[in-house]
PDB file of N, H, CA, C and O in Angstrom:
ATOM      1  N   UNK A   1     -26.325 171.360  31.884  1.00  0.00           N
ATOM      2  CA  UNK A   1     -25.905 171.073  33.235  1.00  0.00           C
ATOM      3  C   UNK A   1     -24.755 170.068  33.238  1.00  0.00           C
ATOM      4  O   UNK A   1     -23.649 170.307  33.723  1.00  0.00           O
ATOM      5  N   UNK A   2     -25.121 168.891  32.639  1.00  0.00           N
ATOM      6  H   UNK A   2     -26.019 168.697  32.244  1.00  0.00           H
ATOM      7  CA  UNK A   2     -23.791 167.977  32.224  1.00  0.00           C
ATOM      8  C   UNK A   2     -22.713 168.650  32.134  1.00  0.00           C
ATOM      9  O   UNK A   2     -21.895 168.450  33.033  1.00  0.00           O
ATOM     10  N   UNK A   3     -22.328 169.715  30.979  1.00  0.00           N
ATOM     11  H   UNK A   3     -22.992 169.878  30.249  1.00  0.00           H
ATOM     12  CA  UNK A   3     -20.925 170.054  30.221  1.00  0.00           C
ATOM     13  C   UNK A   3     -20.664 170.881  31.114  1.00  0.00           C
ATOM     14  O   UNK A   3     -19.436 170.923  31.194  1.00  0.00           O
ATOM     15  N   UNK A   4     -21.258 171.778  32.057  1.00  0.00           N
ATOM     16  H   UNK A   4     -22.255 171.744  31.992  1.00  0.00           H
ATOM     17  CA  UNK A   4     -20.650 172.557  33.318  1.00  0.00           C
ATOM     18  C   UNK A   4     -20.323 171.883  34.448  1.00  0.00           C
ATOM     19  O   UNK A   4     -19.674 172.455  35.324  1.00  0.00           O
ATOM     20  N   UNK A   5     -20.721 170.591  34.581  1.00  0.00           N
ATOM     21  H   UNK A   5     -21.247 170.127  33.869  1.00  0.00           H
ATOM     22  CA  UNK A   5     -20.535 170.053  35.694  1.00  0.00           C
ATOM     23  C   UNK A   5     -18.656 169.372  35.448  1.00  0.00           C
ATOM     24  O   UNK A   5     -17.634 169.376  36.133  1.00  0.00           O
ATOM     25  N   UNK A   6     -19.167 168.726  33.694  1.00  0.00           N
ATOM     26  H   UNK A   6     -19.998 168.723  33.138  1.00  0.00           H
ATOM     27  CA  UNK A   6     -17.743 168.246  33.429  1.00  0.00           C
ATOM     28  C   UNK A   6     -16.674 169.287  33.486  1.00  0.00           C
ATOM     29  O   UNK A   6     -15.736 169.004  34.230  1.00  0.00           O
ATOM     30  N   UNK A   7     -16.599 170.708  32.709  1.00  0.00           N
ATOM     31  H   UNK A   7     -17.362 170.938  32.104  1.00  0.00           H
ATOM     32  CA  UNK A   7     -15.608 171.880  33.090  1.00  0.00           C
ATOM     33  C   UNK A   7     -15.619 172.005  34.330  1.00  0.00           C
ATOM     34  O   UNK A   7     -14.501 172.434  34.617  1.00  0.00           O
ATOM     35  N   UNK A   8     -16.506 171.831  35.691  1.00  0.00           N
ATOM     36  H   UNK A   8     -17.414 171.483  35.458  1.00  0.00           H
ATOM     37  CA  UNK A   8     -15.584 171.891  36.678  1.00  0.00           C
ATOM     38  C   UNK A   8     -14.933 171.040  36.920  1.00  0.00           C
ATOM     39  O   UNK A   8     -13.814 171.462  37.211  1.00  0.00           O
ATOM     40  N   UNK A   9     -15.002 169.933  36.974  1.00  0.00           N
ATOM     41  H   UNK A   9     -15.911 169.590  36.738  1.00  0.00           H
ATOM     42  CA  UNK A   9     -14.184 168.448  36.976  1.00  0.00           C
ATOM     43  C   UNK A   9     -13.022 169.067  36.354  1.00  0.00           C
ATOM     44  O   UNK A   9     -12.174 169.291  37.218  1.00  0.00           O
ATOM     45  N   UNK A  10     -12.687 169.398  35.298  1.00  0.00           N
ATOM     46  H   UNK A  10     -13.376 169.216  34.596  1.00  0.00           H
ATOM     47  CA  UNK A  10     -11.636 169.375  34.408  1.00  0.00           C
ATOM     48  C   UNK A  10     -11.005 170.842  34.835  1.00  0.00           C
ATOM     49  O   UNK A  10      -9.889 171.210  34.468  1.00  0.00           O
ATOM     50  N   UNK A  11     -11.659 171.417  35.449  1.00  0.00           N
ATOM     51  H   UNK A  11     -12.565 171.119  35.747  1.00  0.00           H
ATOM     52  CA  UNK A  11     -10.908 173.405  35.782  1.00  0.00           C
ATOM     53  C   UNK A  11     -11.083 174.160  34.557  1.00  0.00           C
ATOM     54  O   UNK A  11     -10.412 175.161  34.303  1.00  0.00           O
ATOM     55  N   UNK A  12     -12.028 173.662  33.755  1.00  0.00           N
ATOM     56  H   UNK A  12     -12.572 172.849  33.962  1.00  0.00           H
ATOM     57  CA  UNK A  12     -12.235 174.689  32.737  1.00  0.00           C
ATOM     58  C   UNK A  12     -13.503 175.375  32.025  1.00  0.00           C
ATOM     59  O   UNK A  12     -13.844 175.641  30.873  1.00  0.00           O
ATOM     60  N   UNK A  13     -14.188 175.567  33.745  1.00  0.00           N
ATOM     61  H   UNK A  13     -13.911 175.351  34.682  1.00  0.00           H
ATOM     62  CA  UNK A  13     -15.267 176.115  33.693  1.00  0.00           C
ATOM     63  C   UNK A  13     -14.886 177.670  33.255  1.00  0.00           C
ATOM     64  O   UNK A  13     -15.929 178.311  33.124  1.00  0.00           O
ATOM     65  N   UNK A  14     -13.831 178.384  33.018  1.00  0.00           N
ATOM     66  H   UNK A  14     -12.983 177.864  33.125  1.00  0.00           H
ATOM     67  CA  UNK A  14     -13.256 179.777  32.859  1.00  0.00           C
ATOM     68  C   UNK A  14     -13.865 179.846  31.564  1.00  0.00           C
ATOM     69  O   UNK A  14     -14.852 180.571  31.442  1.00  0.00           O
ATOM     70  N   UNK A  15     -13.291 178.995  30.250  1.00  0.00           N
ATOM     71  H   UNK A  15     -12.489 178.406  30.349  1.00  0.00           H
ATOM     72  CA  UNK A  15     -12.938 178.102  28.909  1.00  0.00           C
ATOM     73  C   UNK A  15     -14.970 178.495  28.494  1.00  0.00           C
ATOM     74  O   UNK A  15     -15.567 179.258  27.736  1.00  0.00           O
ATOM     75  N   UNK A  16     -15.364 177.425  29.538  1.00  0.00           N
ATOM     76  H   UNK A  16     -14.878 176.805  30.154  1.00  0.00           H
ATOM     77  CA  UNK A  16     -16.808 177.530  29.462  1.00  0.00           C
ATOM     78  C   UNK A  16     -17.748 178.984  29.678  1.00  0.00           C
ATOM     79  O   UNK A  16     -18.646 179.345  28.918  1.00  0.00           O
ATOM     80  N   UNK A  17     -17.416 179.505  30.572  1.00  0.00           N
ATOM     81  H   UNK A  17     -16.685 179.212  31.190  1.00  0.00           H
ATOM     82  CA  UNK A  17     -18.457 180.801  31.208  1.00  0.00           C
ATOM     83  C   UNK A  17     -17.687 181.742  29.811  1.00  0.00           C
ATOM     84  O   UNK A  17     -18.333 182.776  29.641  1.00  0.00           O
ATOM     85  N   UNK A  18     -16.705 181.642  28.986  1.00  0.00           N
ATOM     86  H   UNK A  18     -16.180 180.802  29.124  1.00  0.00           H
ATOM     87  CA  UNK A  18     -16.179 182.467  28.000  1.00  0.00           C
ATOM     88  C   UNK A  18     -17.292 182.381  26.519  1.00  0.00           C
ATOM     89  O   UNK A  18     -17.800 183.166  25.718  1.00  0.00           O
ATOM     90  N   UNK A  19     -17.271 181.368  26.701  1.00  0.00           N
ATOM     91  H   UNK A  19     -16.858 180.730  27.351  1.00  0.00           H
ATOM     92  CA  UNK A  19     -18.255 180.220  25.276  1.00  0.00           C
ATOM     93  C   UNK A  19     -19.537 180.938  25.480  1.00  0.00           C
ATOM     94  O   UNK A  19     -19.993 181.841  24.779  1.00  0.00           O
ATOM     95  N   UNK A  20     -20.138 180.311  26.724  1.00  0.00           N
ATOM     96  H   UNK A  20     -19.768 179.577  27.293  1.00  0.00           H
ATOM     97  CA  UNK A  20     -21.357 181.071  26.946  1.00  0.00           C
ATOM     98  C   UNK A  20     -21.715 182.061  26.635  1.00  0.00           C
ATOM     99  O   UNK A  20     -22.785 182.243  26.054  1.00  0.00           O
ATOM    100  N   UNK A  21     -20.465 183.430  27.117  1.00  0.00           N
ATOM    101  H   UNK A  21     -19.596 183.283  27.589  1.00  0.00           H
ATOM    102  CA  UNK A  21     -21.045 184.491  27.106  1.00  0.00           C
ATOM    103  C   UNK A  21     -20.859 185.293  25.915  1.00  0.00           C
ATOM    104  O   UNK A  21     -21.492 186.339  25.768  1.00  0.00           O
ATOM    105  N   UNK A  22     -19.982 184.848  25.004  1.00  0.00           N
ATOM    106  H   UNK A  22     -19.467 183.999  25.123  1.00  0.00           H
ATOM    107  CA  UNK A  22     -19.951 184.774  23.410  1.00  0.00           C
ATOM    108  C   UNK A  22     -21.223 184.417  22.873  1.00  0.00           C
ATOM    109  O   UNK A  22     -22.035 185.289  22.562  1.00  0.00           O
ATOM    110  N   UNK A  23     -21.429 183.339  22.757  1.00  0.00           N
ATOM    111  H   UNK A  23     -20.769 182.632  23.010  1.00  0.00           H
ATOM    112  CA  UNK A  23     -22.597 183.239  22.471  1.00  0.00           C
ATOM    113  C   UNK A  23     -23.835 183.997  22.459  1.00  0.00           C
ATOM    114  O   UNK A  23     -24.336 184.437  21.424  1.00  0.00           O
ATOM    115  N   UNK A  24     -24.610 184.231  24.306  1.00  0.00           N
ATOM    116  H   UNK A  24     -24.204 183.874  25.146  1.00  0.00           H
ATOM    117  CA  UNK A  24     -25.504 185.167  24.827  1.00  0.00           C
ATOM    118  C   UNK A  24     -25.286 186.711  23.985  1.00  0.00           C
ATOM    119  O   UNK A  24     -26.209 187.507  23.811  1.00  0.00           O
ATOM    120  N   UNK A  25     -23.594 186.963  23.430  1.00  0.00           N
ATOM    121  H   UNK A  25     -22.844 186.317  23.571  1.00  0.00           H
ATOM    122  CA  UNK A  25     -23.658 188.368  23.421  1.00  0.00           C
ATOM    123  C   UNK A  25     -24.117 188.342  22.009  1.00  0.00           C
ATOM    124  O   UNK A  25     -24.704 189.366  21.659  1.00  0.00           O
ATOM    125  N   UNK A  26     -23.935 187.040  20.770  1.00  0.00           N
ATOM    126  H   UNK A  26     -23.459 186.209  21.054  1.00  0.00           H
ATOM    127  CA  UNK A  26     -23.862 187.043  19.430  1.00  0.00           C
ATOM    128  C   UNK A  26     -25.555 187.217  19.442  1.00  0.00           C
ATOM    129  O   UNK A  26     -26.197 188.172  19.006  1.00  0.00           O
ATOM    130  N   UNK A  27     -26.001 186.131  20.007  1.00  0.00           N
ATOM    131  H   UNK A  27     -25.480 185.355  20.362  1.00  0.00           H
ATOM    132  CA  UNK A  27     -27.439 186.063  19.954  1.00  0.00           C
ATOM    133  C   UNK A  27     -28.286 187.291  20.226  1.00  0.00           C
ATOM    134  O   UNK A  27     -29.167 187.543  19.405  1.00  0.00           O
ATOM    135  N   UNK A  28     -28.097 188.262  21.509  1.00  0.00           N
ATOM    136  H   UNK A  28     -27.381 188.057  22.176  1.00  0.00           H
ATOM    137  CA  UNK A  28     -28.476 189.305  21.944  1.00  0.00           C
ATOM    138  C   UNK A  28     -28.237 190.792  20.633  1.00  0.00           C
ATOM    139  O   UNK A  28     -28.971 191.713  20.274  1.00  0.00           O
ATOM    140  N   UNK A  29     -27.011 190.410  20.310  1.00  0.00           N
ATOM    141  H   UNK A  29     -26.415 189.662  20.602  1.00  0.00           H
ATOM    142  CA  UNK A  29     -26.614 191.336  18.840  1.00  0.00           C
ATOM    143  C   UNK A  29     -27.524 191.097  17.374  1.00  0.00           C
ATOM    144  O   UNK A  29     -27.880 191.890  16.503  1.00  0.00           O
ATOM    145  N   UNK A  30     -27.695 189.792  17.526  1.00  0.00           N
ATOM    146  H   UNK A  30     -27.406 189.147  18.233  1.00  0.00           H
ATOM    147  CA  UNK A  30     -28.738 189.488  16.258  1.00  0.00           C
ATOM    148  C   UNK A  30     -29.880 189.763  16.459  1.00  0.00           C
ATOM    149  O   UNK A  30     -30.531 190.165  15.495  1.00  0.00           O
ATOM    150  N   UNK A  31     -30.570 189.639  17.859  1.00  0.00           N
ATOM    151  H   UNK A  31     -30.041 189.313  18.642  1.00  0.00           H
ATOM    152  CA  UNK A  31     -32.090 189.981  18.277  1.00  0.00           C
ATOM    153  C   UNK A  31     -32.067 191.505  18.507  1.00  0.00           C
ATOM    154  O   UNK A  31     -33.223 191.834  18.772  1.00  0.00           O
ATOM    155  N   UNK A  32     -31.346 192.451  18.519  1.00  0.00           N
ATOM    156  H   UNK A  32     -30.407 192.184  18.304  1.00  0.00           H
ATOM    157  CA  UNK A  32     -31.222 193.594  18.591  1.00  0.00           C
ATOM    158  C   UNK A  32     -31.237 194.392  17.051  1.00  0.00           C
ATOM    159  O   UNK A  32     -31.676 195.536  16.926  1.00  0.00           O
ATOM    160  N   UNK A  33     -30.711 193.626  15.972  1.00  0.00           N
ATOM    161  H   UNK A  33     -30.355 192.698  16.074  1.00  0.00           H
ATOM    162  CA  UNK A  33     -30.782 193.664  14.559  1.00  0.00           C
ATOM    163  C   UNK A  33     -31.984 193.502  14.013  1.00  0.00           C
ATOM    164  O   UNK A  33     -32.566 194.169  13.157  1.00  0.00           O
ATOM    165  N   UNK A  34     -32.312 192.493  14.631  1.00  0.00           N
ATOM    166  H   UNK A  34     -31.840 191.952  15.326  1.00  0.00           H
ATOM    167  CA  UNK A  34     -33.654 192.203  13.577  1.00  0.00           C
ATOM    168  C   UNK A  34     -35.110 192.838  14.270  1.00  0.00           C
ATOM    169  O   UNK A  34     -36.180 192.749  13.666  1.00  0.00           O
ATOM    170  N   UNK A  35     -34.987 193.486  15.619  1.00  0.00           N
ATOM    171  H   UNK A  35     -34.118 193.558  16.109  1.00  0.00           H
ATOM    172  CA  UNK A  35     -35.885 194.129  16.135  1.00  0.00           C
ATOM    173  C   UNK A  35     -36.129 195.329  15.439  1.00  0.00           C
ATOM    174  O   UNK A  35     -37.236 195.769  15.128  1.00  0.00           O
ATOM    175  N   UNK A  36     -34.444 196.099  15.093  1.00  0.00           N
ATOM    176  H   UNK A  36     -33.545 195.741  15.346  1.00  0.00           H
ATOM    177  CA  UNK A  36     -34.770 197.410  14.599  1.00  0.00           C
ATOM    178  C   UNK A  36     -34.611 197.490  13.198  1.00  0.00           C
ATOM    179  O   UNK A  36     -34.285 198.522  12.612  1.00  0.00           O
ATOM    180  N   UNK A  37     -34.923 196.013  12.466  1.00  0.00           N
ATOM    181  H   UNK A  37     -35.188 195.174  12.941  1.00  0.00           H
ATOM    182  CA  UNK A  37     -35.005 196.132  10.833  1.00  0.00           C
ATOM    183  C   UNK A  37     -36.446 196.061  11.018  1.00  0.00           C
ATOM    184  O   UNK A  37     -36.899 196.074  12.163  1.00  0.00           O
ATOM    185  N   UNK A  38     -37.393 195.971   9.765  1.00  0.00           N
ATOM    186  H   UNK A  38     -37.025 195.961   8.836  1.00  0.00           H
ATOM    187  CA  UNK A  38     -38.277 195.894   8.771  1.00  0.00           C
ATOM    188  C   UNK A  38     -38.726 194.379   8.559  1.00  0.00           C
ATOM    189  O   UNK A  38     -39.258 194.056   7.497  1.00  0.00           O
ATOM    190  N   UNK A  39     -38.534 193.558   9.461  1.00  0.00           N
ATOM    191  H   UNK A  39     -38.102 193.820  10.324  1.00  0.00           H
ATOM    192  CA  UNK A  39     -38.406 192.212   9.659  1.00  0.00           C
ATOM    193  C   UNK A  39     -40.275 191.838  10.187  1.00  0.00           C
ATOM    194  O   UNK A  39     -40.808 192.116  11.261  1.00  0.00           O
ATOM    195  N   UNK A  40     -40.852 191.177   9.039  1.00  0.00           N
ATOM    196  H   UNK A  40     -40.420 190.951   8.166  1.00  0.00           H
ATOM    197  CA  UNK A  40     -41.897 190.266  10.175  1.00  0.00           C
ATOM    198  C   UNK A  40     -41.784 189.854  11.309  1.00  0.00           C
ATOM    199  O   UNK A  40     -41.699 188.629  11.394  1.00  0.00           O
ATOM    200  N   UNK A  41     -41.752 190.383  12.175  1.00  0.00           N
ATOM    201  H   UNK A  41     -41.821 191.378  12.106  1.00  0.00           H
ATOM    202  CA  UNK A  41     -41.643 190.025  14.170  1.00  0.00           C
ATOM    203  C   UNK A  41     -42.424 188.916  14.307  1.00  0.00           C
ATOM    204  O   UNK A  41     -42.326 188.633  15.501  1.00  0.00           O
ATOM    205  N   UNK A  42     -43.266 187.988  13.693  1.00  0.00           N
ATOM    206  H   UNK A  42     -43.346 188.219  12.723  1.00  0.00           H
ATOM    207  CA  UNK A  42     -43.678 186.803  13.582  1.00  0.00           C
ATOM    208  C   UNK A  42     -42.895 185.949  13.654  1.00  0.00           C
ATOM    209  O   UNK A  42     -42.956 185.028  14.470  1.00  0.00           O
ATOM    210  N   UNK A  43     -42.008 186.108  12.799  1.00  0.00           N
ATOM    211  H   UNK A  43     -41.959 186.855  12.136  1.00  0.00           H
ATOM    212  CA  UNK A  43     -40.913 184.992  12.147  1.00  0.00           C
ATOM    213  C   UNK A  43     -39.899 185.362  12.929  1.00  0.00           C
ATOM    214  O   UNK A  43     -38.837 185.329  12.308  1.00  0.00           O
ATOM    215  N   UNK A  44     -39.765 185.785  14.321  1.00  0.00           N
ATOM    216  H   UNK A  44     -40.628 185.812  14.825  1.00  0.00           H
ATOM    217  CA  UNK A  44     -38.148 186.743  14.593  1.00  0.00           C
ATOM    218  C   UNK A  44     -37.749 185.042  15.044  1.00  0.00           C
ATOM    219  O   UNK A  44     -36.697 184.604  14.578  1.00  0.00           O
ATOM    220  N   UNK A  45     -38.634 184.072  15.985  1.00  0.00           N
ATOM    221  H   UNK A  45     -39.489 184.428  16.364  1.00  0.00           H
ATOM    222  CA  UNK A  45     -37.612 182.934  16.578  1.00  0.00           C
ATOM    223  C   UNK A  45     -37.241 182.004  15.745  1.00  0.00           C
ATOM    224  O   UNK A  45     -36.223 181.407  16.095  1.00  0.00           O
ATOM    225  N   UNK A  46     -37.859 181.572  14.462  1.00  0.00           N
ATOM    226  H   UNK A  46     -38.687 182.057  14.178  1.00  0.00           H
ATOM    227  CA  UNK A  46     -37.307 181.375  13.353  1.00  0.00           C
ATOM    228  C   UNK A  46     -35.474 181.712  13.126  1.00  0.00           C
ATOM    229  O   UNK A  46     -34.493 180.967  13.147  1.00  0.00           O
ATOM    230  N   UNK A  47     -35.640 183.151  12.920  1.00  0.00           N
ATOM    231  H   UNK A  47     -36.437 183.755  12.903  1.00  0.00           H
ATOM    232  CA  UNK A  47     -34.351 183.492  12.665  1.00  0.00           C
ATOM    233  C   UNK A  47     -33.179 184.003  13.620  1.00  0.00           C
ATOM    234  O   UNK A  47     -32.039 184.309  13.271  1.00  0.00           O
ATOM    235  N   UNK A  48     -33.644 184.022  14.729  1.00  0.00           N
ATOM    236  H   UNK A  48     -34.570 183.773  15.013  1.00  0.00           H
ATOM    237  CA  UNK A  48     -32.390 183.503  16.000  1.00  0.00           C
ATOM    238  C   UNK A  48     -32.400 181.965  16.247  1.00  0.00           C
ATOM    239  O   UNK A  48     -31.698 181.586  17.185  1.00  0.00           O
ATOM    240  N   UNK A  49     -33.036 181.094  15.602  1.00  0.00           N
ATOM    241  H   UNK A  49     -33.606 181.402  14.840  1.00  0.00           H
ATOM    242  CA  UNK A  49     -32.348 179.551  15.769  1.00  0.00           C
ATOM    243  C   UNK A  49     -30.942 179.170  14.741  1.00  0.00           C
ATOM    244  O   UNK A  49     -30.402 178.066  14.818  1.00  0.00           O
TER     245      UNK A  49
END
């Protein structure tokens, strides 16, 4: 909440909602990987940290 509040202060909440959604898409791509491997599903939040 802080670092969005500061990108609007600064006008570079654009900069930010970009970061984010990089992120959301890397993470969503790795949990989509390891769902459809051979992976202990025990251990999956382990290996999206």
């Amino acid at each position: 909440a802080v670092t969005t509040n500061r990108a609007e202060q600064r006008a570079s909440s654009q900069n930010l909602l970009t970061k984010l959604q990089y992120g959301v898409t890397q993470f969503l791509l790795e949990a989509r990987y390891i769902m459809k491997s051979d992976v202990d599903l025990y251990n999956v939040s382990n290996r999206l940290v």
